[in-house]
Wavefront OBJ file of the C-alpha trace (Angstrom):
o trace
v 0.000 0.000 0.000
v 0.863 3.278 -0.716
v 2.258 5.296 2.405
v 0.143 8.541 0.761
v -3.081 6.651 0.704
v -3.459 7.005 4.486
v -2.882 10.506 4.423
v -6.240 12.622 3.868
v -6.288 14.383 0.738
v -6.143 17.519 2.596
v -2.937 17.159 4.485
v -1.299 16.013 1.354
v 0.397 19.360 0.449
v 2.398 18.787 4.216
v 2.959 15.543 4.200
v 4.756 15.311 0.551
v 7.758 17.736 1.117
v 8.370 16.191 4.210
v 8.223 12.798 3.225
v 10.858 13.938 -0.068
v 12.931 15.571 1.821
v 13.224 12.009 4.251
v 13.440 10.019 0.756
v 16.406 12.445 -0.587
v 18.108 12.617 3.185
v 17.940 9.229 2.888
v 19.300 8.518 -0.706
v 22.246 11.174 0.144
v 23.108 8.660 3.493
v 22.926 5.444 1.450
v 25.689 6.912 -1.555
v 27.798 7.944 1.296
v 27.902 4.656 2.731
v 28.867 3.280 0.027
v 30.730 5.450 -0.989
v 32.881 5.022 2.250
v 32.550 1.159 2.026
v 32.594 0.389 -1.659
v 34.196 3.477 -3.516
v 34.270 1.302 -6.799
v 30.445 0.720 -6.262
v 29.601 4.148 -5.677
v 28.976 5.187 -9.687
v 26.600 2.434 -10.328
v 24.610 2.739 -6.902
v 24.040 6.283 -7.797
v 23.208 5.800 -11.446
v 20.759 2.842 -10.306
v 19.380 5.058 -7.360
v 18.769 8.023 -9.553
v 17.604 6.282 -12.258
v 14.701 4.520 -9.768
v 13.729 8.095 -8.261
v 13.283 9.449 -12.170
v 11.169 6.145 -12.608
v 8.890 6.397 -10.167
v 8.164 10.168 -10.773
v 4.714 9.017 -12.771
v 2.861 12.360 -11.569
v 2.144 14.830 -13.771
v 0.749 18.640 -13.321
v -1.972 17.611 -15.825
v -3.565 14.836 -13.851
v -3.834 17.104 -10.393
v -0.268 15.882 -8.799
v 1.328 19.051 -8.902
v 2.929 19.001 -5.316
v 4.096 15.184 -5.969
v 5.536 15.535 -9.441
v 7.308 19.150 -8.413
v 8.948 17.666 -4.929
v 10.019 14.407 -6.878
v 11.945 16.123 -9.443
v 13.409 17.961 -6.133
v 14.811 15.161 -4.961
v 15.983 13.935 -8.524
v 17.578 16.890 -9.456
v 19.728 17.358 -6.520
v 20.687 13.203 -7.024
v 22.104 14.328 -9.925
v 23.646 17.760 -9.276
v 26.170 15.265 -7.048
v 26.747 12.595 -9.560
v 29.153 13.711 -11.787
v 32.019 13.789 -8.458
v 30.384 10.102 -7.892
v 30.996 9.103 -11.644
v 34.670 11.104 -11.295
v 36.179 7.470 -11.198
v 34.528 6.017 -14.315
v 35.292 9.274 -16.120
v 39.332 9.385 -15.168
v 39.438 5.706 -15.798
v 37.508 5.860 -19.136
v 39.743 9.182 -20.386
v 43.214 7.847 -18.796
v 44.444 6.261 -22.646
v 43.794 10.283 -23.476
v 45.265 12.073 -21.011
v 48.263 9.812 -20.975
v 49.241 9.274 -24.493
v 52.575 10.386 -26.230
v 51.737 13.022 -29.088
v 51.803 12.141 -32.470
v 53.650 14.080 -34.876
v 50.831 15.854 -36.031
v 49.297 16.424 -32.484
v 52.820 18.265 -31.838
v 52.659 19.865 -34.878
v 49.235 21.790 -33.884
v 50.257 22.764 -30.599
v 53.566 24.654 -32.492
l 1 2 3 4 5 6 7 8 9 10 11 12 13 14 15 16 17 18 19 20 21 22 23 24 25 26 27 28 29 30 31 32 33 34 35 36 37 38 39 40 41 42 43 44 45 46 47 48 49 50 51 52 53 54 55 56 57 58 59 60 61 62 63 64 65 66 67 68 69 70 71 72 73 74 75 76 77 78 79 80 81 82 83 84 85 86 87 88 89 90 91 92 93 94 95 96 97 98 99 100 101 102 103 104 105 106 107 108 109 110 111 112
């Protein structure tokens, strides 16, 4: 059952930012756990965690679920405003060949 279908229609505008901002808080202390116990894990436990907060955000202004669809995206948005320091190691990894590569003779010639 649906934790919001206990809650009267007209407490619903209280309930739902408090209950997002528990689900983000939440969210935020589960990547830094893992983060502390499983650094590796950490990109693909925030990609999977994100991704399953976007998923569920099925509310939509146009069907009445303003409040819910607007405090979801909160909590998705700021998921992702920290991801790209969680998916640092994929990126440095995935870029190393790059970064670390001798210049050719023609890469040399362009930075003359």
């Amino acid at each position: 059952m649906n934790a919001f279908e206990k809650v009267r229609w007209e407490q619903a505008y209280l309930e739902i930012p408090k209950r997002m901002t528990a689900l983000q808080a939440q969210a935020e202390a589960l990547l830094a756990k893992i983060a502390e116990a499983s650094p590796g894990a950490l990109a693909r436990a925030a990609a999977y965690l994100t991704g399953v907060v976007a998923v569920k955000n099925v509310f939509t202004p146009l069907e009445g679920q303003d409040d819910m669809h607007k405090h979801m995206t909160v909590v998705v948005n700021a998921l992702n405003g920290s991801n790209e320091g969680r998916f640092m190691q994929y990126l440095a990894k995935g870029f190393e060949a790059i970064r670390t590569r001798e210049p050719d003779d023609l890469a040399r010639w362009r930075m003359g």
